[in-house]
N, C-alpha and C positions, 0 to 999 in steps of 0.2 A: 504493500500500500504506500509507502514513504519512498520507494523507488518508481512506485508511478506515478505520485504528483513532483518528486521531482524532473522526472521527463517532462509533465505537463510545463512543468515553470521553464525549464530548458528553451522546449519549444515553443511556448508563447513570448520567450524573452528574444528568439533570432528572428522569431514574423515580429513582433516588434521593432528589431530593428530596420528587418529588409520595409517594412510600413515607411520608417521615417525617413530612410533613406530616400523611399520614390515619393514621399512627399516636399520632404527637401528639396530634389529635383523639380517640381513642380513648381514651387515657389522659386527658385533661384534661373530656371533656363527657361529663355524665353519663348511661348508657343509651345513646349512639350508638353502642356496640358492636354493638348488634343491628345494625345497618346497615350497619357497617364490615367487618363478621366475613367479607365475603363479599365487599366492594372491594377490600380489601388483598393478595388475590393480582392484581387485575387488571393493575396496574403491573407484575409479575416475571414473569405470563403474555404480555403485551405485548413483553417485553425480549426472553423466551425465545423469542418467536417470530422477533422481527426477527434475534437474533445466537446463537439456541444456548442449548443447556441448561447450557455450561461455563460463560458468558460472564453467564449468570443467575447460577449459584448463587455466582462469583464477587463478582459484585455483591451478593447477600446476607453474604458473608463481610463485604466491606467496611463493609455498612449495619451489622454487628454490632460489627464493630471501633471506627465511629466512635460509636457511642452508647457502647461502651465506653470511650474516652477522653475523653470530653467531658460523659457523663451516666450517672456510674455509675447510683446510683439507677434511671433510667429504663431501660437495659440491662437492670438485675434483673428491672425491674417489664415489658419487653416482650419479653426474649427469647424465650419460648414462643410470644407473640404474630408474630411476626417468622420464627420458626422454622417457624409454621404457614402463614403466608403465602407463604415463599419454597419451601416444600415443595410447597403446594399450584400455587401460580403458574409455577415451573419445569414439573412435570408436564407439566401442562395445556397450555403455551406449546410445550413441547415435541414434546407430541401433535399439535398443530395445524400444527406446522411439518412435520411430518411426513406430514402428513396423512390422518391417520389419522380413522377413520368415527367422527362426532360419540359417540356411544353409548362409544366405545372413550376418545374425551378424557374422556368423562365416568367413567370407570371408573378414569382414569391420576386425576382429582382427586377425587375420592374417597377414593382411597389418600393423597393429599395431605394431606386434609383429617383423616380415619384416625388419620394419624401422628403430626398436630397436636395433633390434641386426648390423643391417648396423652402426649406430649409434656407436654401443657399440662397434663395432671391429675397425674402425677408431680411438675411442677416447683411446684405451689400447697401438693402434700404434704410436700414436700423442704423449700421457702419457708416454708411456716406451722408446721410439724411434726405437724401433726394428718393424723390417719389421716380422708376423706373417710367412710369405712364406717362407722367406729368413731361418728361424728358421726351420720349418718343413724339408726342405731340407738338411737342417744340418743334423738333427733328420736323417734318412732313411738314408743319407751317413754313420754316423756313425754305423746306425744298419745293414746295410750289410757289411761293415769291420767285424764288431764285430762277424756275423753270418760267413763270412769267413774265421776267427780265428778258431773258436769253432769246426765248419766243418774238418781243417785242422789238429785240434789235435784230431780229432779222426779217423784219417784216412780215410778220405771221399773228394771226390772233387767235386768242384760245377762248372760248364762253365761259361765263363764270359756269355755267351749267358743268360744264365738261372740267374745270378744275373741282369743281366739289364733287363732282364721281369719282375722281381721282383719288380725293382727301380720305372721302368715305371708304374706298377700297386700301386705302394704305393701313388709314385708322382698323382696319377689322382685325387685323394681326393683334390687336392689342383679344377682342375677344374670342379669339383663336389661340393664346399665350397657354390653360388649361393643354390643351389637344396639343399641341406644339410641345410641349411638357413629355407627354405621356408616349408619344409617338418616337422623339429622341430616347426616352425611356427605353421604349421596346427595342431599337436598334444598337444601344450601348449593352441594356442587360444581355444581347445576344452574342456579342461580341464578348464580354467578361463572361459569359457562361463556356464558350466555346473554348477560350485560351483555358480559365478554370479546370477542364474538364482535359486538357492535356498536360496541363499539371498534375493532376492528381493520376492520370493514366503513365505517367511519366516517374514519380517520384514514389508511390504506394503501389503502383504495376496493376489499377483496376483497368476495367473495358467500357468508360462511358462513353458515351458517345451521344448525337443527335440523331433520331431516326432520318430515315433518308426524307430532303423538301416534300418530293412528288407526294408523300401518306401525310403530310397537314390538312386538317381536317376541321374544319370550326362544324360545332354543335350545330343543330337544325334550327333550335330555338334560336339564333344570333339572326336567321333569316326571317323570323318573324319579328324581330325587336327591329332589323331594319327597315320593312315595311311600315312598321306603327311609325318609326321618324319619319319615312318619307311622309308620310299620311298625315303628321302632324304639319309638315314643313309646308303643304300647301296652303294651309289657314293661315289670315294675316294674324303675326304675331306682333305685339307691342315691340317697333323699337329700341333696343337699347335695354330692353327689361331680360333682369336674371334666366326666367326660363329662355329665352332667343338665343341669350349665351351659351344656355344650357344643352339644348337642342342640337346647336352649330358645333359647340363641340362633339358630339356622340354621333352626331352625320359623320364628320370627320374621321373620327377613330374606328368607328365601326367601316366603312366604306375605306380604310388603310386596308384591314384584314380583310374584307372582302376578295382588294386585290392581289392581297398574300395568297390568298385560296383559288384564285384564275390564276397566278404564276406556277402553282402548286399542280396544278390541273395537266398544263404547258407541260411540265416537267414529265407527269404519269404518262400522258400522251406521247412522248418521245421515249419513255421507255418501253413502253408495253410496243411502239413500233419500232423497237429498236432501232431508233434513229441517235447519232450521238448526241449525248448530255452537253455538249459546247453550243447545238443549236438552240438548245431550248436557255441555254446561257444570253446567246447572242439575241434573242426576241424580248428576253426580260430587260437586258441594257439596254436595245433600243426604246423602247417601252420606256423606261423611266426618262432615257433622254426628252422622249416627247413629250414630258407632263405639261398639262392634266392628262393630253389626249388617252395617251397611252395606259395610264392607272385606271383611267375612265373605261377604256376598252377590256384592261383586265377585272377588275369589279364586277361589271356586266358578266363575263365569264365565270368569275367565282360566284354570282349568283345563281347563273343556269346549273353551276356544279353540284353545290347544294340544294336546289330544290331537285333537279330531275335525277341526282345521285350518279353523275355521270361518268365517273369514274370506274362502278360497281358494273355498269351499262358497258364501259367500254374493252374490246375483245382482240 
């Protein structure tokens, strides 16, 4: 018993370190965030798996404590950072010990990742005192003057009609910020689940792994919950009012994975004709290149997928 929690303290004392060390990095070189945003759970995901999700978030209590005493400054400047990692990496760590169906860890970080960034946008506004909104608004006021300048010295006119479509279309990104959130979620947690999982396949010598794209499968019932938004979305809604927010987002996210489920389809479809796996690559990169068009055309797809089962259909 005294030889097993001293391995435990062992090894929560070197993820400990390798933590601060990629935080350190994150803080000190510039732009490595984008790379890092999505390693820094792998260390707390790693922990939680070997000793438990108590035994993780304790070990982030501690990582928080000691930058507290030692680096105030830096504490200020990663807590959010730190807070998103050990949320996201507990999850996740914990899912997989559990062993729960890859699709399901991917939903437990997600939420991780969700929470993080709620976290993290609150504490830049709290930090800076600037309202994030308040600034984007600026932003867009100023770029339509600027764009009515430019227009004006070359002899062109633009209607106020047509600048405040403009304004209004820029402005929606602000109630799109939810879904914007949760959708970067989905593609970070996917990316820290995948490298995760060749850690732990690397280091412990397991077999995890991600079932193959083409068998992604969303429930039946997500095809009926999209129908009810579409349904709602043709009544005039208030506005600017909460539910409108609320609606636009869940359009959004749900109509993501729709066309997760038409690229999904693509994929079955080229295997079952054993056509090679690069083409059904090359149709999904085009496909994004064209957005909207292209998500739009695979959406429609993952819709006919799941209502007419067309994969089970197809031979």
């Amino acid at each position: 018993m005294h030889e097993q929690m001293l391995n435990k303290i062992k090894e929560g004392f070197l993820v400990g370190v390798i933590f601060v060390g990629l935080l350190l990095m994150t803080l000190v070189i510039p732009a490595i965030e984008l790379l890092t945003l999505f390693i820094l759970p792998i260390p707390i995901a790693f922990f939680a798996y070997r000793q438990g999700w108590k035994a993780a978030a304790l070990l982030g209590v501690i990582i928080g404590l000691t930058l507290f005493l030692f680096a105030m400054y830096m504490f200020i400047v990663s807590l959010p950072l730190t807070l998103l990692a050990v949320l996201t990496g507990t999850l996740m760590g914990q899912s997989i010990k559990a062993k729960r169906h890859p699709y399901e860890t991917w939903v437990q970080g997600t939420l991780g990742f969700v929470m993080g960034f709620i976290v993290l946008l609150f504490f830049v506004e709290w930090l800076s005192d600037v309202s994030l909104a308040t600034e984007y608004q600026l932003f867009v006021s100023e770029s339509i003057t600027s764009t009515q300048l430019l227009f004006d010295q070359l002899g062109m006119t633009l209607s106020g009609d047509d600048l405040q479509l403009v304004e209004e279309q820029m402005l929606m990104v602000l109630d799109l910020i939810p879904s914007i959130i949760v959708v970067t979620s989905m593609l970070l947690a996917v990316i820290t689940q995948f490298f995760t999982y060749k850690v732990l396949n690397k280091s412990i010598g397991t077999a995890l792994a991600f079932p193959p794209f083409r068998r992604f499968n969303l429930p039946r019932l997500a095809l009926w919950l999209y129908f009810v938004i579409m349904i709602i979305t043709w009544f005039e809604l208030e506005q600017g009012s909460s539910f409108q927010t609320l609606i636009g987002n869940a359009s959004l996210i749900i109509g993501v994975l729709f066309s997760l489920q038409g690229f999904s389809f693509i994929f079955h479809y080229m295997h079952v004709k054993k056509q090679p796996r690069f083409v059904a690559v090359l149709i999904t990169v085009f496909s994004l290149i064209i957005l909207p068009v292209g998500l739009y055309l695979s959406r429609i797809l993952g819709i006919i997928d799941i209502g007419f089962m067309m994969k089970k259909r197809l031979k």
